[in-house]
Structure formats: structure tokens, C-alpha cells
N, C-alpha and C positions, 0 to 999 in steps of 0.2 A: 086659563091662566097663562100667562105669555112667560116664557122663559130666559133669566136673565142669562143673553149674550154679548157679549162684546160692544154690538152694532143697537142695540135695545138700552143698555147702558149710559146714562147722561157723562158726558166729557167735561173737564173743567181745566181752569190751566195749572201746568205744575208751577209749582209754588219755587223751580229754581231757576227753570228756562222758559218757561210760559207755556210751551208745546202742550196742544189735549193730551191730557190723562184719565182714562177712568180706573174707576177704584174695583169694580168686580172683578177678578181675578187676577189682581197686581198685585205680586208681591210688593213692590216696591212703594204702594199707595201711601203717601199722597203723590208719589215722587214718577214720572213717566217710567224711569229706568233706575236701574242699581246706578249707573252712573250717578246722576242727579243726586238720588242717595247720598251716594260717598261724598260727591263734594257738598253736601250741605252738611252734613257729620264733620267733614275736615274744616268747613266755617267755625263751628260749634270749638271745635280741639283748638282752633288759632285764636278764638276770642271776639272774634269779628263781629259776634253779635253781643250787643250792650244795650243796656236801660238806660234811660238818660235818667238823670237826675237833676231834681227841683233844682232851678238859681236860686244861688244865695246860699244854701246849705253845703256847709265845709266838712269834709267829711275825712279824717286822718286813717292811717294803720295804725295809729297806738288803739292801744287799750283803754276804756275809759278810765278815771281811776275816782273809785269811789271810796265812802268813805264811814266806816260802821257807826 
């Protein structure tokens, strides 16, 4: 049975700066580094990442307002 190290491990890219990462023994997985990490966290707190939404559909901050 082969032993998972480092070098036996498949490499994929991280998902902030492309750099191989692998996931066995990274804390930081999916991420190469805590750095990567953090700024992909501080994306997340600025809002940077959004869903698009369908054209056509207007979408307000009120409330709907219905009606019993």
C-alpha cells in the first residue's frame, strides 16, 4: 500500500493564484497558502463575488407587499 506523501499526492491549481496545490496535508486546501486563503475570505467580506441574475427580472429592496 503506497503511502500518501506529498510527492505521491496529485497537484491541482489553487483556485486563487493557479500555483499547484495539493490537498493532503494542507491546511490551507483547496487554497496553496493561508495567504491565498485570506485574500480569498477578504473577496468574500468586500462582496466581490456575485450571482448574476436572469435579464429582465427587476429586483427592488422593498418588501413585497401583499395582501390577506
Amino acid at each position: 500500500m503506497a503511502e500518501n506523501t506529498p510527492a505521491s499526492t496529485p497537484a491541482f491549481p489553487c483556485p486563487r493564484c493557479g500555483k499547484p496545490s495539493r490537498w493532503s496535508g494542507n491546511p490551507s486546501r483547496p487554497f496553496c497558502s493561508e495567504r491565498c486563503k485570506l485574500i480569498d475570505l477578504g473577496a468574500w467580506a468586500a462582496e466581490e463575488y456575485r450571482v448574476p441574475l436572469k435579464q429582465g427580472r427587476d429586483f427592488t429592496d422593498e418588501a413585497p407587499d401583499y395582501e390577506d
